[in-house]
Jmol script that loads the backbone (N, CA, C; Angstrom):
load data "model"
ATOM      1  N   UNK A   1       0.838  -1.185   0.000  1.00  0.00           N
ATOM      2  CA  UNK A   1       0.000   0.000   0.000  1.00  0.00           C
ATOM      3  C   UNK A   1       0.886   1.252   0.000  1.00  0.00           C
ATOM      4  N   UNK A   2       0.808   2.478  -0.615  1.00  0.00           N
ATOM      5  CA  UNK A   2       1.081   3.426  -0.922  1.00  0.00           C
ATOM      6  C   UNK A   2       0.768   4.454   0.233  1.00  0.00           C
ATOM      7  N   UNK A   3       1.885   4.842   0.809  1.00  0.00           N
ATOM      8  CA  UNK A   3       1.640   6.020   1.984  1.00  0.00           C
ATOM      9  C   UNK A   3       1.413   7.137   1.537  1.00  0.00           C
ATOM     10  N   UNK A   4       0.752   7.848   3.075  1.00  0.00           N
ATOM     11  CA  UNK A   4       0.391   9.193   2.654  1.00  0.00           C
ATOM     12  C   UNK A   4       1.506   9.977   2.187  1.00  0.00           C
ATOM     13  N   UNK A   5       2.430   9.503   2.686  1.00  0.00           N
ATOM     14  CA  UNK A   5       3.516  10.621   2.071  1.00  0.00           C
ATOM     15  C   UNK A   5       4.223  10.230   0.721  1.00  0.00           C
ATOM     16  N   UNK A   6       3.577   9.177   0.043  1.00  0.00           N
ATOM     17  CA  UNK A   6       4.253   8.756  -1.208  1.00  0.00           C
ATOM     18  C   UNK A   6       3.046   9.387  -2.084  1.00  0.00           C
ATOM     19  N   UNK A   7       2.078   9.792  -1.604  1.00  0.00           N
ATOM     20  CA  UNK A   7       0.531  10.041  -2.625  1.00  0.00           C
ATOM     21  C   UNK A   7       1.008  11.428  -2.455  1.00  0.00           C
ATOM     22  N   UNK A   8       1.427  12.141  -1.039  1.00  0.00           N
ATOM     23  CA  UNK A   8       1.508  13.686  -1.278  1.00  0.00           C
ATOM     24  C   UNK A   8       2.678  14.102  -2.388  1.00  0.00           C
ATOM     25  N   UNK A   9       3.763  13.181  -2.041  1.00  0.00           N
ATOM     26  CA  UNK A   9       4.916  13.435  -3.147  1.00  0.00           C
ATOM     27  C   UNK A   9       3.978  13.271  -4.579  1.00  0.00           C
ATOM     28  N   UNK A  10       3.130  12.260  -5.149  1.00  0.00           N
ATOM     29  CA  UNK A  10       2.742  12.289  -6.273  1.00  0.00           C
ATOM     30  C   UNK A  10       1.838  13.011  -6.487  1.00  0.00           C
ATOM     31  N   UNK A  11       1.497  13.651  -5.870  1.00  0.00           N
ATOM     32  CA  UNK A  11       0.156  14.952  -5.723  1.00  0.00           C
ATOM     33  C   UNK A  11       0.924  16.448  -6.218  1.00  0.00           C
ATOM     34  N   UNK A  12       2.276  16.452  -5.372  1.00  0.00           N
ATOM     35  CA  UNK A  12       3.167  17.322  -5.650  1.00  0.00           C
ATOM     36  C   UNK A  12       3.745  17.726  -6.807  1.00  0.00           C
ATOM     37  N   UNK A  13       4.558  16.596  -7.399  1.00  0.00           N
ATOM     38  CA  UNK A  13       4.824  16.624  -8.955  1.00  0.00           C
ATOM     39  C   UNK A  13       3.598  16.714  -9.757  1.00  0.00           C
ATOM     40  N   UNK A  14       2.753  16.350  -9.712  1.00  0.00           N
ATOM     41  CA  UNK A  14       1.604  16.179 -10.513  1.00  0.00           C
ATOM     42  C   UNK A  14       0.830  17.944 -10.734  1.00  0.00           C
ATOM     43  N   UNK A  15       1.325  18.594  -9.814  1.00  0.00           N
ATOM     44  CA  UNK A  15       0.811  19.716  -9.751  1.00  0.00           C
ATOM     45  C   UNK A  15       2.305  20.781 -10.378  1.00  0.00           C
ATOM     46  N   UNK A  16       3.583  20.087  -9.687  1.00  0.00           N
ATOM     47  CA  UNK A  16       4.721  21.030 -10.439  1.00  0.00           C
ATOM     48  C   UNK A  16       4.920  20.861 -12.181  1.00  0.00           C
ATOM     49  N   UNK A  17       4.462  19.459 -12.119  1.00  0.00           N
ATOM     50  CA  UNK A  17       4.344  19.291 -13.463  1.00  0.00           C
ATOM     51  C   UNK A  17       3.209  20.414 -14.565  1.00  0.00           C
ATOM     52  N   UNK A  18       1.566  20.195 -13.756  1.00  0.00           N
ATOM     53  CA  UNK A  18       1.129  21.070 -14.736  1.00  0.00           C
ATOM     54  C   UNK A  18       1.769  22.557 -14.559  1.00  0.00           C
ATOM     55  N   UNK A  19       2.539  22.965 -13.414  1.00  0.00           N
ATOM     56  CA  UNK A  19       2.473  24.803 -13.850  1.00  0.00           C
ATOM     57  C   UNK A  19       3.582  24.506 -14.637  1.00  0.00           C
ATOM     58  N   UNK A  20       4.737  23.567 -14.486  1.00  0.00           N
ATOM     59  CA  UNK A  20       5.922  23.681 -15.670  1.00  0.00           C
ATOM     60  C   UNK A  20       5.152  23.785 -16.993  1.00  0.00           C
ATOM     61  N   UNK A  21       3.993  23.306 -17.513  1.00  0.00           N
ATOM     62  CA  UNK A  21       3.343  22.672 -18.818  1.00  0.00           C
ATOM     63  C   UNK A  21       3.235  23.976 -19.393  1.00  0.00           C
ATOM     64  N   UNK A  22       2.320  24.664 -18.411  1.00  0.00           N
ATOM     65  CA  UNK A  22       1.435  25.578 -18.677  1.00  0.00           C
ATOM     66  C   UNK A  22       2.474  27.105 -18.552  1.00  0.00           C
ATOM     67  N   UNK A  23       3.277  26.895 -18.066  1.00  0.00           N
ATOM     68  CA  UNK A  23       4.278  27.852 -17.564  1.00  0.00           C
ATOM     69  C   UNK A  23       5.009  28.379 -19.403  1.00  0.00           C
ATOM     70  N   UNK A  24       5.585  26.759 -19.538  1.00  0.00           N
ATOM     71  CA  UNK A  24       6.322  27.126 -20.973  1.00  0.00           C
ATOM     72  C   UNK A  24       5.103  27.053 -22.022  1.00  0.00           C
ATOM     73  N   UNK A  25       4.252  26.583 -22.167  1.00  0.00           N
ATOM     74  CA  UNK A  25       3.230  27.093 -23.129  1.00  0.00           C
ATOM     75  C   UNK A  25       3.117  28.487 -23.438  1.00  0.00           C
ATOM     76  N   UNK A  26       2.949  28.943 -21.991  1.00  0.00           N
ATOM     77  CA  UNK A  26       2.148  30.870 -21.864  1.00  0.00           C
ATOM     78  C   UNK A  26       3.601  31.269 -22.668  1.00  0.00           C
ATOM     79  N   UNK A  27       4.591  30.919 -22.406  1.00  0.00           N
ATOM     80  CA  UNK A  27       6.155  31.745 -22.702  1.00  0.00           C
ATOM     81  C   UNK A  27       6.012  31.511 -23.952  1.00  0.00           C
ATOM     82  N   UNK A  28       6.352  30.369 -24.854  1.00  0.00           N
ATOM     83  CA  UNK A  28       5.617  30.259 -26.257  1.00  0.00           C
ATOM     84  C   UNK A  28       4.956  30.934 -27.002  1.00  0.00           C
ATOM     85  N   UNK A  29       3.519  31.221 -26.722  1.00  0.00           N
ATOM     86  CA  UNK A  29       2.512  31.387 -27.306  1.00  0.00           C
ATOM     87  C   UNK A  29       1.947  32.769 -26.742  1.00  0.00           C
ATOM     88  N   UNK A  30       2.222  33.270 -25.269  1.00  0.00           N
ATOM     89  CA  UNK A  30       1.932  34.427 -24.975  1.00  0.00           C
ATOM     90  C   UNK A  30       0.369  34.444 -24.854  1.00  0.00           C
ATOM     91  N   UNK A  31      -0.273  33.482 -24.954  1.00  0.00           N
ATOM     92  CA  UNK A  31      -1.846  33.027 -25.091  1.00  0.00           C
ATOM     93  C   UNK A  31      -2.319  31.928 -24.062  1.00  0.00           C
ATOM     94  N   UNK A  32      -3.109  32.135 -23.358  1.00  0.00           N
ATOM     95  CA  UNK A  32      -3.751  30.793 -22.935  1.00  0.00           C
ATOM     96  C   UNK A  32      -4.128  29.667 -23.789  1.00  0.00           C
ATOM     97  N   UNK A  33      -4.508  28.423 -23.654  1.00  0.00           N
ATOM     98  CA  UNK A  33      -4.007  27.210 -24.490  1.00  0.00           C
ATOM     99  C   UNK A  33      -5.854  27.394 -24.826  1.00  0.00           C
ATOM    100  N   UNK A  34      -5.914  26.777 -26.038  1.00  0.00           N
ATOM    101  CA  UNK A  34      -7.538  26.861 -26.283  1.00  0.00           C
ATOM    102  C   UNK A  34      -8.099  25.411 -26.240  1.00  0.00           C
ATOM    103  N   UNK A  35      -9.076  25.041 -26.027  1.00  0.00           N
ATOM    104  CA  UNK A  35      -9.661  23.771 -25.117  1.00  0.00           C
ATOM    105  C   UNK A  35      -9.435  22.494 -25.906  1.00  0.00           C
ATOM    106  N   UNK A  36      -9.502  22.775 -27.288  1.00  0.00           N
ATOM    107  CA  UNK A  36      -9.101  21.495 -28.109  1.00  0.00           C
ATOM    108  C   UNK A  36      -7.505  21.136 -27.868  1.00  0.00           C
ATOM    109  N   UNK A  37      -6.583  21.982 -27.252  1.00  0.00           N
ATOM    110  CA  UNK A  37      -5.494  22.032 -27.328  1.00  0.00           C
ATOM    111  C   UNK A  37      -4.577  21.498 -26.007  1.00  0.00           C
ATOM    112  N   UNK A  38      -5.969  21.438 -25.025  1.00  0.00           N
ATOM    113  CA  UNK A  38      -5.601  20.998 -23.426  1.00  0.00           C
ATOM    114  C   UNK A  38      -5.733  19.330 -23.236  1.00  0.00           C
ATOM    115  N   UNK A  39      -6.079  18.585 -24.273  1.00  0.00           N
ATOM    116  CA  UNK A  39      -5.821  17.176 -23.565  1.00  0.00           C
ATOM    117  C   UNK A  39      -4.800  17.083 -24.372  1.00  0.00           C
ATOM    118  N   UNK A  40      -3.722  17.464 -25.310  1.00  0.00           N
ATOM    119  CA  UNK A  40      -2.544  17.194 -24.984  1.00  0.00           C
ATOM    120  C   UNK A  40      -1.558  17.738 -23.713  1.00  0.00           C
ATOM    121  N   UNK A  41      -1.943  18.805 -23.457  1.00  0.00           N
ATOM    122  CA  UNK A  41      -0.660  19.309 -22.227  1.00  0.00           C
ATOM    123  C   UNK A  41      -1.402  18.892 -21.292  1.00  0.00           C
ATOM    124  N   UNK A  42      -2.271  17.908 -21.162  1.00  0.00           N
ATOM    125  CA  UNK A  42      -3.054  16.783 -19.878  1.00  0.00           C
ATOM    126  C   UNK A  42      -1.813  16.005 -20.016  1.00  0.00           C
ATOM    127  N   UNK A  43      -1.993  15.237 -21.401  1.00  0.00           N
ATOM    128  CA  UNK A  43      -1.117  14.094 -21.845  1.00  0.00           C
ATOM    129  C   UNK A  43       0.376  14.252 -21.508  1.00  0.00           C
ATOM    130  N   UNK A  44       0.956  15.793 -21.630  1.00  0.00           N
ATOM    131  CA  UNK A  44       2.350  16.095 -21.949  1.00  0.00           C
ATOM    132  C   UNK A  44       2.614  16.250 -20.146  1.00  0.00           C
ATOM    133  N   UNK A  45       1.757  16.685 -19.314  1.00  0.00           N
ATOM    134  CA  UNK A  45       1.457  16.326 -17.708  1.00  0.00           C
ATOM    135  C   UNK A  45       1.666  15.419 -16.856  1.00  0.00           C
ATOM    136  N   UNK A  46       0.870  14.423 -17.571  1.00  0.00           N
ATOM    137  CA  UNK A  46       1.325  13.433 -16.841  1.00  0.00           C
ATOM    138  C   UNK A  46       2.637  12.395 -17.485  1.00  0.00           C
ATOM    139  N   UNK A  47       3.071  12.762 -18.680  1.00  0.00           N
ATOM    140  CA  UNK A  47       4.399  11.928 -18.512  1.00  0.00           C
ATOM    141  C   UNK A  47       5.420  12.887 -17.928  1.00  0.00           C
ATOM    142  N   UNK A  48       5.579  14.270 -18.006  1.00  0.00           N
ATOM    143  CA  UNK A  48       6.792  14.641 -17.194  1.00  0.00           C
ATOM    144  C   UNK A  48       6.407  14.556 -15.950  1.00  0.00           C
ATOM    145  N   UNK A  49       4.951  13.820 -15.225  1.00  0.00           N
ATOM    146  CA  UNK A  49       4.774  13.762 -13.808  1.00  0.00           C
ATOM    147  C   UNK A  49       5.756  12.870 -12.794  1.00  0.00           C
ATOM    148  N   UNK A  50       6.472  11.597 -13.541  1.00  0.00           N
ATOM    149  CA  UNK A  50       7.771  10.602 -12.889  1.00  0.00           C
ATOM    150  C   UNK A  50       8.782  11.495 -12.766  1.00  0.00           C
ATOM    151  N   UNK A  51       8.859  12.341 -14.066  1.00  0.00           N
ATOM    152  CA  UNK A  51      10.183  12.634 -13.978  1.00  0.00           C
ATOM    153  C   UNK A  51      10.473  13.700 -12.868  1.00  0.00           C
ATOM    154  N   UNK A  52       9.453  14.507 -12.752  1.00  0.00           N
ATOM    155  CA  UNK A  52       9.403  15.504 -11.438  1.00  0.00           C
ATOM    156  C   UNK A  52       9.454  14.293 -10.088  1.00  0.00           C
ATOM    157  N   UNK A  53       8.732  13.416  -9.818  1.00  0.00           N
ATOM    158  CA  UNK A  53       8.534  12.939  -8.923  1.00  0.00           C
ATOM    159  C   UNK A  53      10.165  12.098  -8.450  1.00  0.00           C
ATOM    160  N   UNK A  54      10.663  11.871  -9.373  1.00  0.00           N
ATOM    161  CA  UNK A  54      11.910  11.490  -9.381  1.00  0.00           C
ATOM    162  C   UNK A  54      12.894  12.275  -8.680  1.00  0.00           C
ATOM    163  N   UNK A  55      12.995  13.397  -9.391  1.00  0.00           N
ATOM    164  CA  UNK A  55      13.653  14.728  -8.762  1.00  0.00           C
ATOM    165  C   UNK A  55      13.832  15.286  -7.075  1.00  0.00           C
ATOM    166  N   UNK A  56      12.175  15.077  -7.235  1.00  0.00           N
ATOM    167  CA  UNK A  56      11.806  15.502  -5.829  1.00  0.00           C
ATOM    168  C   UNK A  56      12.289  14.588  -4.875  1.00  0.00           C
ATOM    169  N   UNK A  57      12.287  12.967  -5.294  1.00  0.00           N
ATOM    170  CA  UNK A  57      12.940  11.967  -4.077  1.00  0.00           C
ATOM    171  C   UNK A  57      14.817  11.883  -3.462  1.00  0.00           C
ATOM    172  N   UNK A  58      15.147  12.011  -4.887  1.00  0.00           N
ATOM    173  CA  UNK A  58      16.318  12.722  -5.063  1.00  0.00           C
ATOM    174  C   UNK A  58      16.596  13.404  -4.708  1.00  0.00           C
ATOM    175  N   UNK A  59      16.407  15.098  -4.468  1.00  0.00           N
ATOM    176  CA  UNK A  59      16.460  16.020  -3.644  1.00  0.00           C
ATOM    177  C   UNK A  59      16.364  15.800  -2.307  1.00  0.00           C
ATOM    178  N   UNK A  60      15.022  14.940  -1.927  1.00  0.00           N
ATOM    179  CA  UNK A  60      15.119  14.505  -0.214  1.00  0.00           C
ATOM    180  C   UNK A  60      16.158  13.449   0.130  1.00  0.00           C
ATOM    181  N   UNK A  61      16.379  12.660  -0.777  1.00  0.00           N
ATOM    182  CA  UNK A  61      17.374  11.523  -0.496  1.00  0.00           C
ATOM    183  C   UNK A  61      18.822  12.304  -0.112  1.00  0.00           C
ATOM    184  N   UNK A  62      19.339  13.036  -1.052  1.00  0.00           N
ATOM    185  CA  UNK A  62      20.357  14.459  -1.078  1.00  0.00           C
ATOM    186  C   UNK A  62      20.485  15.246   0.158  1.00  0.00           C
ATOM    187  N   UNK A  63      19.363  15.665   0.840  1.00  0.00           N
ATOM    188  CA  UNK A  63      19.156  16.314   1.251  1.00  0.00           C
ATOM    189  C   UNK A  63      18.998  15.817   2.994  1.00  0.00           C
ATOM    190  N   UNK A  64      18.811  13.882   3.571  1.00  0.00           N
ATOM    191  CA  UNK A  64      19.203  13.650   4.069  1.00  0.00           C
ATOM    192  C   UNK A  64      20.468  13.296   4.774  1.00  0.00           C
ATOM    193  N   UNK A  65      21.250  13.299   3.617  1.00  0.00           N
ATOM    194  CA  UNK A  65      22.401  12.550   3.778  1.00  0.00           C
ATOM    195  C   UNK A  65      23.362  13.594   4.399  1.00  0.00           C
TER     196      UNK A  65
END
end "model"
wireframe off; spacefill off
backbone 0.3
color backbone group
């Protein structure tokens, strides 16, 4: 079973992930994304969601030692 603190870490990335998405989109395009255009940066969300989540364990692992 999956602890609370392994769901908050994936709650975490999952959320650093969308403002990174949405962050470099706005820089791009200078526009908010138009609705046909949001289930890809859903899609593009949740795969950089490991790679943040990765980071973040890393950093605490780092950061114990």
């Amino acid at each position: 079973m999956i602890s609370y603190r392994e769901w908050r870490l994936i709650f975490i990335s999952l959320i650093i992930s969308a403002i990174v998405t949405l962050f470099g989109y706005y820089l791009s395009s200078w526009r908010l994304p138009y609705l046909s255009e949001i289930r890809g940066y859903i899609s593009f969300t949740i795969l950089l969601t490991p790679l943040t989540y990765a980071l973040i364990k890393l950093y605490l692992f780092e950061r114990r030692r």
